[in-house]
mmCIF file of the N, C-alpha and C atoms, coordinates in Angstrom:
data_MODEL
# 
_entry.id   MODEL 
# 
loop_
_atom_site.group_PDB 
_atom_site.id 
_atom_site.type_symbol 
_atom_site.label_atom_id 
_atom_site.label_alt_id 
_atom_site.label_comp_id 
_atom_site.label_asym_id 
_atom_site.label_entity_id 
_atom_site.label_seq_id 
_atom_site.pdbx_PDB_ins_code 
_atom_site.Cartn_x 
_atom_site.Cartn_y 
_atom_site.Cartn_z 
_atom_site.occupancy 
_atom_site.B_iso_or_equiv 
_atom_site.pdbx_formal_charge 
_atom_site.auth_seq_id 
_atom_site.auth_comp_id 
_atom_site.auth_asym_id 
_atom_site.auth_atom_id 
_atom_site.pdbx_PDB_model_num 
ATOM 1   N N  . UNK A 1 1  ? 11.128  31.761 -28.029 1.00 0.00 ? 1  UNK A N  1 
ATOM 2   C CA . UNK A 1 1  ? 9.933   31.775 -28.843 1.00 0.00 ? 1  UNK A CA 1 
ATOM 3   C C  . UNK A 1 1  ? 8.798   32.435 -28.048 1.00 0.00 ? 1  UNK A C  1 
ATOM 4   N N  . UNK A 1 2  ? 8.377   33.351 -28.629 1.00 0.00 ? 2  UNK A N  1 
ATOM 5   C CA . UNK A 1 2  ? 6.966   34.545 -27.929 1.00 0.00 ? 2  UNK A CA 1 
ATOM 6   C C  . UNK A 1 2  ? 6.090   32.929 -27.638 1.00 0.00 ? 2  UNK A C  1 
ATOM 7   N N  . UNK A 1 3  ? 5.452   33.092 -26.519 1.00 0.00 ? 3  UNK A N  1 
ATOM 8   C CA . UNK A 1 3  ? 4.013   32.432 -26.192 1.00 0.00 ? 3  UNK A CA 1 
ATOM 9   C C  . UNK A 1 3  ? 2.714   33.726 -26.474 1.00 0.00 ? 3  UNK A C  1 
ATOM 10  N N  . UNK A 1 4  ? 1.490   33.046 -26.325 1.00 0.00 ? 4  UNK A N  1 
ATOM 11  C CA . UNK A 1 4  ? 0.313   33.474 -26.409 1.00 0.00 ? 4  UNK A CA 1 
ATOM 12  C C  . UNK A 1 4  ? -0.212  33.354 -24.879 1.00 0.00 ? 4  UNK A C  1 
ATOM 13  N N  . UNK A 1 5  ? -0.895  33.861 -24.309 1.00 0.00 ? 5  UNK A N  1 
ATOM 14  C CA . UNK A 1 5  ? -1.662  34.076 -23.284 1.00 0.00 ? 5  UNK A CA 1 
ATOM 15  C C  . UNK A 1 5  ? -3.425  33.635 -23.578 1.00 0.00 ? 5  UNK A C  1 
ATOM 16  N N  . UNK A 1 6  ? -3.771  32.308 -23.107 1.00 0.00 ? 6  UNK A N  1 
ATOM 17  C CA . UNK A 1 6  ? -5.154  32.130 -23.752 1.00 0.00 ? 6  UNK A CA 1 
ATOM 18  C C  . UNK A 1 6  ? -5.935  33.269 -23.024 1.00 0.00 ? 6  UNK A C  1 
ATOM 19  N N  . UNK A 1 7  ? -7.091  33.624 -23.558 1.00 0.00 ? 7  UNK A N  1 
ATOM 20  C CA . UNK A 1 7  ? -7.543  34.705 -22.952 1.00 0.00 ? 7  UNK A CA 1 
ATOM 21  C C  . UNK A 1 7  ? -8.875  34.006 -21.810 1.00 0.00 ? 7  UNK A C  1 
ATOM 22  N N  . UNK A 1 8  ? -9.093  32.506 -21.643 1.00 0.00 ? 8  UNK A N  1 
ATOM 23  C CA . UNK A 1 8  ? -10.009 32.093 -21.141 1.00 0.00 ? 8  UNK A CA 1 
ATOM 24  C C  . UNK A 1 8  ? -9.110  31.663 -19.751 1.00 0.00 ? 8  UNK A C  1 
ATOM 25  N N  . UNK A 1 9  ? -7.984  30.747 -20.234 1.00 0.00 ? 9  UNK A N  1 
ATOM 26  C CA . UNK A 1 9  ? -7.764  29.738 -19.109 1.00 0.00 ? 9  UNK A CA 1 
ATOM 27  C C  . UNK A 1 9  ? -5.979  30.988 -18.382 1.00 0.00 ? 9  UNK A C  1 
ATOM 28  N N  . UNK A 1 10 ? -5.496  31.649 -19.499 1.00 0.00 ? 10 UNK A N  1 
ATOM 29  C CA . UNK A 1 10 ? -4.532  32.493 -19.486 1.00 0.00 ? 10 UNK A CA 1 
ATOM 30  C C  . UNK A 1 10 ? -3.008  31.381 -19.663 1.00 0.00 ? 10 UNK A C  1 
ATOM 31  N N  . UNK A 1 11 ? -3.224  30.519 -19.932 1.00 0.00 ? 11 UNK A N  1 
ATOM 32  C CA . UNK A 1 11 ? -1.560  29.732 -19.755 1.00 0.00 ? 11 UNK A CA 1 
ATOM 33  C C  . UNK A 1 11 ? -1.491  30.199 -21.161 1.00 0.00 ? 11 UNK A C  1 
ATOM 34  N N  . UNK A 1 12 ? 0.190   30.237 -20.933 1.00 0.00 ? 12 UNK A N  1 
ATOM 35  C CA . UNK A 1 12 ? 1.474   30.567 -22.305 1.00 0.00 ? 12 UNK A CA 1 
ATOM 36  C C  . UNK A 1 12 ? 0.673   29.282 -23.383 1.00 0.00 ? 12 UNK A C  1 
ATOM 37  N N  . UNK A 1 13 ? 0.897   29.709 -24.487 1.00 0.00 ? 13 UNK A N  1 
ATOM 38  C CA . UNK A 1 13 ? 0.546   28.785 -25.506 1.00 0.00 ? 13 UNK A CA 1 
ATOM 39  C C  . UNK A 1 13 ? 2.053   29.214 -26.459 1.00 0.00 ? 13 UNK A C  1 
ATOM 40  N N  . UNK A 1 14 ? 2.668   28.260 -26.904 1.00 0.00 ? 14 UNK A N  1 
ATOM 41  C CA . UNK A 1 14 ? 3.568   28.303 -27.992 1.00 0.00 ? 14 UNK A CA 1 
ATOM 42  C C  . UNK A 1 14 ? 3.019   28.583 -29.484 1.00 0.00 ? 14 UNK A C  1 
ATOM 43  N N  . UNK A 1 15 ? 3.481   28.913 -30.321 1.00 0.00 ? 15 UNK A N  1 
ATOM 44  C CA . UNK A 1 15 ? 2.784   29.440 -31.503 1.00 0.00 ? 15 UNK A CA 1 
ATOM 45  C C  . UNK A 1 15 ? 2.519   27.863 -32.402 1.00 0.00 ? 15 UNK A C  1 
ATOM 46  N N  . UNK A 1 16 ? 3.385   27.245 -32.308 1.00 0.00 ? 16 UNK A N  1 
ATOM 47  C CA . UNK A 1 16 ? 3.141   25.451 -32.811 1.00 0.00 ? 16 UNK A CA 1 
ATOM 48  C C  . UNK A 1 16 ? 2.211   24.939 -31.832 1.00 0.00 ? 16 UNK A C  1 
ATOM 49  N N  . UNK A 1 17 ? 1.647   25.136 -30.752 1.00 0.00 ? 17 UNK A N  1 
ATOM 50  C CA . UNK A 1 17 ? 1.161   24.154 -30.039 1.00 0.00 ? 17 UNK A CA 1 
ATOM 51  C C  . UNK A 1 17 ? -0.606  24.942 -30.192 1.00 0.00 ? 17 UNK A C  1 
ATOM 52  N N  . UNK A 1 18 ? -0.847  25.808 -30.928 1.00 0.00 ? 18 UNK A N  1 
ATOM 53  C CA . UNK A 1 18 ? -1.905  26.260 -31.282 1.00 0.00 ? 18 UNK A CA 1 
ATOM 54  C C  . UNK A 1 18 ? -3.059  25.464 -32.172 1.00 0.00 ? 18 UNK A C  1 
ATOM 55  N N  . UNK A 1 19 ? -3.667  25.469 -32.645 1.00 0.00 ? 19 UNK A N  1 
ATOM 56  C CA . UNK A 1 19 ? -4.822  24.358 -32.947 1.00 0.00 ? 19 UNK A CA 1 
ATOM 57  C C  . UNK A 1 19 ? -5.802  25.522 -34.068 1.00 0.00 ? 19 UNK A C  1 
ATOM 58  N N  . UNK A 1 20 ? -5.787  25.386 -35.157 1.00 0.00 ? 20 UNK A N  1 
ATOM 59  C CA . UNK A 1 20 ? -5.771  25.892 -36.149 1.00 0.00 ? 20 UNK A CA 1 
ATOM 60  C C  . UNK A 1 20 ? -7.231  25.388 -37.159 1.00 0.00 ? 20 UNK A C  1 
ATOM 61  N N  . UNK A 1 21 ? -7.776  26.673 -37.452 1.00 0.00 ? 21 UNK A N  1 
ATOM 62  C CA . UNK A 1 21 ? -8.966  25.937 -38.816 1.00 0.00 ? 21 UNK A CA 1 
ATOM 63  C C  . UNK A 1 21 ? -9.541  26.929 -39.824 1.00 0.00 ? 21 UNK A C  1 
ATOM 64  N N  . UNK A 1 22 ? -8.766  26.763 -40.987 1.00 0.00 ? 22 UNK A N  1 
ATOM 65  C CA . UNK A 1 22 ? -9.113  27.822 -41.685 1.00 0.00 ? 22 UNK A CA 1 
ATOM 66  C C  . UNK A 1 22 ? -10.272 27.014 -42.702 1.00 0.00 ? 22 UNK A C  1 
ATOM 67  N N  . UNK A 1 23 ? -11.324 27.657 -42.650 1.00 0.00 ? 23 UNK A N  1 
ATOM 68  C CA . UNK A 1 23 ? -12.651 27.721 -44.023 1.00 0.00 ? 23 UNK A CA 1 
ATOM 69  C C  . UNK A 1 23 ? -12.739 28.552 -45.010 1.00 0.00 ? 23 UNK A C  1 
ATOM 70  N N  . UNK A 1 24 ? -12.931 28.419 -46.436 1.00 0.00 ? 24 UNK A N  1 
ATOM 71  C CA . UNK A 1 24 ? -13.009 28.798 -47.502 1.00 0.00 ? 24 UNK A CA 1 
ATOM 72  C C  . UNK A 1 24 ? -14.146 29.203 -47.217 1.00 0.00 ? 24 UNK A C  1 
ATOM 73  N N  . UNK A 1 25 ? -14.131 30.494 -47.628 1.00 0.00 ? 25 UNK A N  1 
ATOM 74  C CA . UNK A 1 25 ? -15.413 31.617 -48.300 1.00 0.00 ? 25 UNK A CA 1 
ATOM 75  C C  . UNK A 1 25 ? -15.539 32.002 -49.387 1.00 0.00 ? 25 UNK A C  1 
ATOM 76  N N  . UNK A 1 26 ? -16.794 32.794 -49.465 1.00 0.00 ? 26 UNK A N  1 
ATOM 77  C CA . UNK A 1 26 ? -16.937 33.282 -50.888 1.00 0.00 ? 26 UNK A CA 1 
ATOM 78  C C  . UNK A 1 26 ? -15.911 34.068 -50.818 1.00 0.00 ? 26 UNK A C  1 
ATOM 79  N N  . UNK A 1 27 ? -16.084 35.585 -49.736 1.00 0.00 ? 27 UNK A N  1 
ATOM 80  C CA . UNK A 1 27 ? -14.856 36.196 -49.374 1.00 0.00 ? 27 UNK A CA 1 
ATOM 81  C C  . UNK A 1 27 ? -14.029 36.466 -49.493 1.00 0.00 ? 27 UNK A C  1 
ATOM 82  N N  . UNK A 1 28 ? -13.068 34.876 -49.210 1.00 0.00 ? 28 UNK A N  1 
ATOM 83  C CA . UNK A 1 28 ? -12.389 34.357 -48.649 1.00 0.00 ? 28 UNK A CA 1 
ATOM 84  C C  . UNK A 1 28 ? -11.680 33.693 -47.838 1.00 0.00 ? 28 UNK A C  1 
ATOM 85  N N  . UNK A 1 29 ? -10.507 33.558 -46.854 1.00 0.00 ? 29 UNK A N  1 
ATOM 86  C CA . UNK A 1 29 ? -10.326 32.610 -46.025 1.00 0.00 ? 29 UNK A CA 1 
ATOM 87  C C  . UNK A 1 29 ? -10.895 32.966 -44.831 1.00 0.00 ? 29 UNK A C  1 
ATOM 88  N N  . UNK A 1 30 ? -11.137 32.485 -43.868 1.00 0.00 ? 30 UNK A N  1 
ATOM 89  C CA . UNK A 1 30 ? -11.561 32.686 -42.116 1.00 0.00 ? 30 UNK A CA 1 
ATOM 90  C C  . UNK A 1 30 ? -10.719 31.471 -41.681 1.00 0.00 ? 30 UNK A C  1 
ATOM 91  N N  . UNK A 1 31 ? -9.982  32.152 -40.519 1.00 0.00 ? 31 UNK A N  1 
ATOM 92  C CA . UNK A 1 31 ? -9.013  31.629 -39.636 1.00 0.00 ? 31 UNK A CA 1 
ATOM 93  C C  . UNK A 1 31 ? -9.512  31.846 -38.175 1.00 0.00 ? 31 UNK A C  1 
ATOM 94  N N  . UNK A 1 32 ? -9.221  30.279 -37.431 1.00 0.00 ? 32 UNK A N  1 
ATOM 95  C CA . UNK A 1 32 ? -9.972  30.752 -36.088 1.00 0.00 ? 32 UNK A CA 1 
ATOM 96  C C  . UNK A 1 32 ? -8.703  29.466 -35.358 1.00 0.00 ? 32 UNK A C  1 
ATOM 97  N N  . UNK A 1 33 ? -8.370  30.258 -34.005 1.00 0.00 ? 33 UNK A N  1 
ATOM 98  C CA . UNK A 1 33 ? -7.832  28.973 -33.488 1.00 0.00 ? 33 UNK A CA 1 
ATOM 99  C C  . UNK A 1 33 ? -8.010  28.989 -32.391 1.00 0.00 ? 33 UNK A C  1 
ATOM 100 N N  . UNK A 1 34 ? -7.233  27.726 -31.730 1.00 0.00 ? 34 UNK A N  1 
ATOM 101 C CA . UNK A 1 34 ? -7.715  26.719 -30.337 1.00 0.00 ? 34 UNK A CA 1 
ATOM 102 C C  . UNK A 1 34 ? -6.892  26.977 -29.341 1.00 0.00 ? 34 UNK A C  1 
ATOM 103 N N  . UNK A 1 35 ? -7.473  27.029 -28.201 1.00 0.00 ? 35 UNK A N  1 
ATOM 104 C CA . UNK A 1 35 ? -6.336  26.754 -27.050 1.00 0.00 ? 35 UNK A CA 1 
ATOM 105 C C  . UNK A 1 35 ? -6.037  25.052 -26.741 1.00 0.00 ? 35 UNK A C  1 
ATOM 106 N N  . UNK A 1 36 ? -5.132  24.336 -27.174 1.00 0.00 ? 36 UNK A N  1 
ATOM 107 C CA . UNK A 1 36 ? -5.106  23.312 -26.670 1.00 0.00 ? 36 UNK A CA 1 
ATOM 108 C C  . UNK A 1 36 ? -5.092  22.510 -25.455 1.00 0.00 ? 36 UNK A C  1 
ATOM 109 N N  . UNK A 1 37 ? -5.398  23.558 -24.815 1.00 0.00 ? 37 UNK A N  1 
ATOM 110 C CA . UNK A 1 37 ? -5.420  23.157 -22.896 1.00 0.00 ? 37 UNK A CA 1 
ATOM 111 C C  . UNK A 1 37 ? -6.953  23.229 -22.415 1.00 0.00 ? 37 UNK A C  1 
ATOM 112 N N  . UNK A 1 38 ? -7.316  24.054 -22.714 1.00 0.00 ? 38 UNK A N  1 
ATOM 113 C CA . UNK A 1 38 ? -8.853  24.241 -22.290 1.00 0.00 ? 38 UNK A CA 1 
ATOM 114 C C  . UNK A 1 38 ? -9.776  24.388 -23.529 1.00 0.00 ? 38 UNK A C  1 
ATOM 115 N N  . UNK A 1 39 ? -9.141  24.306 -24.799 1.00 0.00 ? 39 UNK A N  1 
ATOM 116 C CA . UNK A 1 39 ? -10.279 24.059 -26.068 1.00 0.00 ? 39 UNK A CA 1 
ATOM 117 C C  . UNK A 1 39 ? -11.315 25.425 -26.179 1.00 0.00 ? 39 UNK A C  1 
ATOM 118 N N  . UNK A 1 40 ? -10.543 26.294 -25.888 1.00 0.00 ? 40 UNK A N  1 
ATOM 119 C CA . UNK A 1 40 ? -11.481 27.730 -26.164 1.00 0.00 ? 40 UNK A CA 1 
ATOM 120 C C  . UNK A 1 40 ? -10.921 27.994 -27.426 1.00 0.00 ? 40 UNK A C  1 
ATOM 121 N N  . UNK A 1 41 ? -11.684 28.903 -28.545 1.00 0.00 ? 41 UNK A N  1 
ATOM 122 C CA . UNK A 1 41 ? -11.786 29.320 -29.679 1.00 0.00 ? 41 UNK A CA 1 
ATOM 123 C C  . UNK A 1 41 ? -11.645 30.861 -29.525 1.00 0.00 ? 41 UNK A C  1 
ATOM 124 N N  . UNK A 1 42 ? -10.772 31.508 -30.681 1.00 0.00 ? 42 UNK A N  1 
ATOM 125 C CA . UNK A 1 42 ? -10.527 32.738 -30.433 1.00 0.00 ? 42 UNK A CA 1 
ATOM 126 C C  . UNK A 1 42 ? -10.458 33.115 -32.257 1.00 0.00 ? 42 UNK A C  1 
ATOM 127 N N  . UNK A 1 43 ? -10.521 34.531 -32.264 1.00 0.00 ? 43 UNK A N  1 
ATOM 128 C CA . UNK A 1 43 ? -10.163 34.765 -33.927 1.00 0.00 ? 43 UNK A CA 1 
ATOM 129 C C  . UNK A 1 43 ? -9.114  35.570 -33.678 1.00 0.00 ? 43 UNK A C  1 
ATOM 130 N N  . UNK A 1 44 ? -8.481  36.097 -33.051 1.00 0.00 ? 44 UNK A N  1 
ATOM 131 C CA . UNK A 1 44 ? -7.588  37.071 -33.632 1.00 0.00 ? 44 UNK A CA 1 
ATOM 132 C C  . UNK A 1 44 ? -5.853  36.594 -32.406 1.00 0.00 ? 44 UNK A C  1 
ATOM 133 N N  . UNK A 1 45 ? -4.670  36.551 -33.142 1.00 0.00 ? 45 UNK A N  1 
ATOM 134 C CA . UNK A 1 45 ? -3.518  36.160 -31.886 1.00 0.00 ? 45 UNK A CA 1 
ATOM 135 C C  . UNK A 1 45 ? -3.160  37.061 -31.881 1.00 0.00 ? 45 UNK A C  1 
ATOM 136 N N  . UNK A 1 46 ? -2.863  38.165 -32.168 1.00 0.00 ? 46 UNK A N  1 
ATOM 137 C CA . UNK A 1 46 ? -1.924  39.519 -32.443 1.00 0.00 ? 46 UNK A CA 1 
ATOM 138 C C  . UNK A 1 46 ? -2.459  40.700 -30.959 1.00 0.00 ? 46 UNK A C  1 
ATOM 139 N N  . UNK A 1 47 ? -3.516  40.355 -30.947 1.00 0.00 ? 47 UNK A N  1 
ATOM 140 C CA . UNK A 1 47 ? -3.851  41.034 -29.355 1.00 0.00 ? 47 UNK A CA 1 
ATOM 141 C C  . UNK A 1 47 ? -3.629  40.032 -28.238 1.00 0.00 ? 47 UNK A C  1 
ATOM 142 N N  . UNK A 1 48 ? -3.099  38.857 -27.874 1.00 0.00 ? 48 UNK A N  1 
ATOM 143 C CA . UNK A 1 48 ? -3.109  38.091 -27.065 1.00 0.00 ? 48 UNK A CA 1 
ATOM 144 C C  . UNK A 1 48 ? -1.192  37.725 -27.211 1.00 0.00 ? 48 UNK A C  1 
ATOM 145 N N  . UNK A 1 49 ? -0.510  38.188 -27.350 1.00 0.00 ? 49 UNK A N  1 
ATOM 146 C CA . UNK A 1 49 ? 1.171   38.459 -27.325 1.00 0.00 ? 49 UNK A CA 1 
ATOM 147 C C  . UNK A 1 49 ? 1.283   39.235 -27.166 1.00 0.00 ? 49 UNK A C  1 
# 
């Protein structure tokens, strides 16, 4: 299973062990997630694999 690289603290993150929060917009959705080790916030995973 690919890990993530947090971009703050840098440890492997598993794609389940990610920390997740999507908000309704007018828009539409906004997706932002967590590093569960050091609690940094990021928007985008596709540059960080």
């Amino acid at each position: 299973m690919p890990k993530l690289d947090c971009p703050d603290c840098d440890r492997g993150i598993a794609m389940h062990e990610l920390e997740t929060r999507t908000i309704a917009q007018t828009t539409g959705f906004e997706t932002s997630y967590r590093c569960p080790f050091c609690r940094t916030d990021f928007e985008e995973v596709k540059q960080l694999m």
